[in-house]
C-alpha positions in Angstrom: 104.9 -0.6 -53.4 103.3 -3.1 -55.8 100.7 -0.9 -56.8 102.8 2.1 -57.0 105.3 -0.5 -59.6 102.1 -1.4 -61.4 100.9 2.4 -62.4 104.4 3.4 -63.3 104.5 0.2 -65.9 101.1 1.3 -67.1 102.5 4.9 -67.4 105.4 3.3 -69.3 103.2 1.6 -71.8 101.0 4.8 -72.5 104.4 6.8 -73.0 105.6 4.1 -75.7 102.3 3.6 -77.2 102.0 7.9 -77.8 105.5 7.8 -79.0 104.7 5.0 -81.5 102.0 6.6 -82.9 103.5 10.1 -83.4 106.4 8.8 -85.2 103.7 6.6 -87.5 101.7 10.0 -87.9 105.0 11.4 -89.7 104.9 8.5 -92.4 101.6 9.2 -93.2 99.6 7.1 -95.9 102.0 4.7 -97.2 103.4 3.4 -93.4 105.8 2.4 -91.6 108.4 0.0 -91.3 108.8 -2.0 -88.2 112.4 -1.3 -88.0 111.6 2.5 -88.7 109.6 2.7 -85.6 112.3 1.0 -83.6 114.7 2.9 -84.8 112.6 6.4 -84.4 111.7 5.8 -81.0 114.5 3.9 -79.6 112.6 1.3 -78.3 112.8 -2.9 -78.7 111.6 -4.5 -81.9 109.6 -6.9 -79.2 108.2 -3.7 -77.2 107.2 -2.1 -80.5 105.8 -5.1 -82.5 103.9 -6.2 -79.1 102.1 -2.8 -79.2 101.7 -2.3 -82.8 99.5 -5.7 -82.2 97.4 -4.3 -79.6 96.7 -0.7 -81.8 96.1 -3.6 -84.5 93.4 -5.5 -82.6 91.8 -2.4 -81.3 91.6 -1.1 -85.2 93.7 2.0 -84.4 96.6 0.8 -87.0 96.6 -0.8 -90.1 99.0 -3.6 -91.2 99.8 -3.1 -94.8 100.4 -5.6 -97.8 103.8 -4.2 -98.1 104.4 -5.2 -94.3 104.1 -1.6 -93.2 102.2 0.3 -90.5 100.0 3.0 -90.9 96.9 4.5 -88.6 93.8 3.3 -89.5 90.6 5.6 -90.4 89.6 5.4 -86.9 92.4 7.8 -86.0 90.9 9.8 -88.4 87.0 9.3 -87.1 88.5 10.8 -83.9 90.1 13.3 -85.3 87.0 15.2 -86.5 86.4 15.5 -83.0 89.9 17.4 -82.0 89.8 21.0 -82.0 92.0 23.1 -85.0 95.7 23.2 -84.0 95.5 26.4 -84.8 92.1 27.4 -83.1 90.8 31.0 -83.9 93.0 32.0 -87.5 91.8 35.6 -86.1 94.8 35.6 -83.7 96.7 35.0 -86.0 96.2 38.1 -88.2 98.1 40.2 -86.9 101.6 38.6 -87.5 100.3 38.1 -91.2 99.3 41.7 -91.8 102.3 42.7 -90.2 104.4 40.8 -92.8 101.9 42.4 -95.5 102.6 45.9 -94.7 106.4 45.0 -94.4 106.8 43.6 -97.9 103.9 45.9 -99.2 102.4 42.4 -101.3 99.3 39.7 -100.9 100.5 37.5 -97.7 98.5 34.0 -97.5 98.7 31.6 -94.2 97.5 28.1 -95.1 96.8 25.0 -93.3 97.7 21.1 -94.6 94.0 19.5 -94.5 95.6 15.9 -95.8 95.8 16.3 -99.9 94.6 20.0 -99.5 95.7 23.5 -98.2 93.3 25.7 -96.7 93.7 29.4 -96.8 93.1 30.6 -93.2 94.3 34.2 -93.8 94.6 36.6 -96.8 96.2 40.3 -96.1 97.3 42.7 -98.2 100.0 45.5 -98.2 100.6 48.5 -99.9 101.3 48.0 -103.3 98.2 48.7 -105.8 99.0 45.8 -108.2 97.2 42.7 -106.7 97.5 38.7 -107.3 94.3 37.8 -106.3 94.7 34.1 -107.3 93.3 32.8 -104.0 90.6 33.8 -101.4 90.8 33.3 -97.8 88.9 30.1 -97.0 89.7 28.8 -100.3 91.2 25.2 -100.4 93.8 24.2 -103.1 95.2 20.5 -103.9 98.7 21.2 -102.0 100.4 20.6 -106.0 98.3 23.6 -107.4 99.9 26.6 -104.9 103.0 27.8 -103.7 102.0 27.0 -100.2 101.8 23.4 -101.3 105.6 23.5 -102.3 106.3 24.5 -98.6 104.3 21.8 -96.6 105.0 19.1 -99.4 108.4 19.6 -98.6 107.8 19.2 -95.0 106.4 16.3 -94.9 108.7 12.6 -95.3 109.4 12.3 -99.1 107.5 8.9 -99.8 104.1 10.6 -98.4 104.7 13.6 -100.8 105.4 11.4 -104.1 102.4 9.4 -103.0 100.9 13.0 -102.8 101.7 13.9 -105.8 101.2 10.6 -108.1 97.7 10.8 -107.3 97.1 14.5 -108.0 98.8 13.5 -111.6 95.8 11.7 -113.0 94.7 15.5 -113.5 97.1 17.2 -115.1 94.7 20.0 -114.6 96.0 20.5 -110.6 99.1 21.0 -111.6 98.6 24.7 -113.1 101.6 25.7 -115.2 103.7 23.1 -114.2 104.5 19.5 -114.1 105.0 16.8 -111.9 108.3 16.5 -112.4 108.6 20.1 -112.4 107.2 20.5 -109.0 109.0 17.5 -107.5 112.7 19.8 -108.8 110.9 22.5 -106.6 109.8 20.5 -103.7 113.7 18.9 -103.6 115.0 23.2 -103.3 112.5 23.6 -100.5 114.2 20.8 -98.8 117.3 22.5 -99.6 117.2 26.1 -99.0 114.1 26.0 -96.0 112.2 28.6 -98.9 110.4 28.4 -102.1 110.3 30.7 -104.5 108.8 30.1 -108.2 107.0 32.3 -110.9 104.2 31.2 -113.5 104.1 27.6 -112.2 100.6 28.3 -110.4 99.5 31.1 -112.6 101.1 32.5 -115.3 102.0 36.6 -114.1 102.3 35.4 -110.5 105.5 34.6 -107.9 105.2 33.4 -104.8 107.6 33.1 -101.8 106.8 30.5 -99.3 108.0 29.1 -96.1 107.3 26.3 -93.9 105.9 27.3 -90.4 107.7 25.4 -87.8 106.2 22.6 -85.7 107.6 21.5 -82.6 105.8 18.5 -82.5 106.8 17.1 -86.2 106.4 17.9 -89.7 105.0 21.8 -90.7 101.1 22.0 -91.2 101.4 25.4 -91.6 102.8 27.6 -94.4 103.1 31.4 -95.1 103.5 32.5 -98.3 104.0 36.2 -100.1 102.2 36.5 -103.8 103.0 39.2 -106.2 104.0 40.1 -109.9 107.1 38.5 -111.3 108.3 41.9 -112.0 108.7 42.7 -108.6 108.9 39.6 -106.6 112.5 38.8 -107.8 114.8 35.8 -107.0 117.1 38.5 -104.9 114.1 40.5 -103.4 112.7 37.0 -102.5 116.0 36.5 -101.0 116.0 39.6 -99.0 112.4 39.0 -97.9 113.3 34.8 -96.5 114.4 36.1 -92.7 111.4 38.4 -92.2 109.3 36.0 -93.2 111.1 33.1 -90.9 110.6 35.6 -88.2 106.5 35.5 -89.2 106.9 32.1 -88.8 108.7 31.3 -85.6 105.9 33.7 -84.0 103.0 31.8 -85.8 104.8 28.9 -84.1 104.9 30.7 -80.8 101.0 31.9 -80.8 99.6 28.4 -81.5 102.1 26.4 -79.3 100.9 28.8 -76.5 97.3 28.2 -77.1 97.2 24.9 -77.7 99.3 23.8 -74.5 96.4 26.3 -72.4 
């Protein structure tokens, strides 16, 4: 009985110390308060401080000057050995060229790589006019593309203004817009669960752009429809938001399904 007691406390402890972490993952950069991670996980400021010191001593977090908590670049040493959430974009393709030949336009899926999306996936539809402002494989500072808007937008608000005041000593990321500019946008995608703009990134381009859905905490993913101005309207933009949510939540599906195998 004593031993059996002893591996469930253990258990316990490993439960509390995943669920401290995760909810430090979603404050990224700038940390965590104490009382945030109480509050988050519903545990005791005693239990939470007490393992916060242990992750401390074994160099997993870091204790800011500010008195906040963030991981420590060990977390991200081990991450480079973790597999892609998303695994094999190929598997992917499908749902994106779907969407392509659905709206007839240039569909992107991109990935949050810290500062940075990555382009997994570029498909095209129908319509001859192209916007062929970014490749497939092609990595953009997330404040220089409409897929940017969408996972800035997911993430807690302080990491995207810390985000974002570093990207504005070059005004150059910024494209056709501004800081403050983009932060307007970033606050609709909040708002509405879309983005839509035209010539922020490149003048003669619109894009449309949704969050993908992340079970687990804030979007990494984002799919995003480019096209002409001309043609990718406010109301056809409106139109196009539930098929693309429908992309989404089956994105969402596909890699929650491979990654739990």
């Amino acid at each position: 009985m004593a031993a059996d007691s002893e591996r469930s406390d253990k258990s316990q402890v490993v439960e509390r110390t995943c669920a401290i972490l995760r909810e430090m993952g979603r404050y990224g950069q700038r940390g965590a308060r104490l009382i945030d991670l109480t509050e988050r996980t519903g545990l005791s400021r005693p239990t939470v401080h007490r393992i916060l010191t242990t992750l401390g001593a074994e160099s997993f977090v870091q204790r800011t000057n500010d008195r906040r908590y963030r991981l420590s670049p060990v977390m991200y040493e081990l991450g480079l050995a973790a597999p892609s959430p998303v695994g094999d974009p190929e598997k992917l393709r499908p749902v994106i060229q779907a969407l392509a030949n659905q709206c007839g336009d240039t569909v992107y899926l991109a990935m949050r790589t810290g500062d940075f999306a990555h382009y997994l996936l570029r498909c095209e539809g129908a319509y001859p006019i192209r916007t062929h402002v970014v490749a497939a494989n092609q990595t953009l500072h997330l404040v220089s593309g409409h897929s940017g808007r969408a996972l800035l937008a997911s993430m807690p608000e302080d990491e995207a203004e810390d985000i974002i005041t570093r990207a504005s000593r070059d005004r150059h990321l910024f494209g056709e817009a501004t800081p403050d500019g983009l932060r307007e946008e970033i606050e609709k995608v909040r708002q509405k669960g879309f983005g839509w703009a035209r010539d922020v990134t490149f003048v003669g381009v619109a894009g449309l752009t949704v969050p993908v859905p992340n079970p687990r905490g804030a979007a990494y993913l984002a799919i995003t429809i480019s096209s002409i101005p001309q043609r990718l309207t406010p109301d056809r933009a409106q139109a196009l938001v539930k098929d693309m949510r429908a992309a989404a939540a089956e994105v969402t599906r596909i890699v929650s399904a491979s990654t739990a195998s």
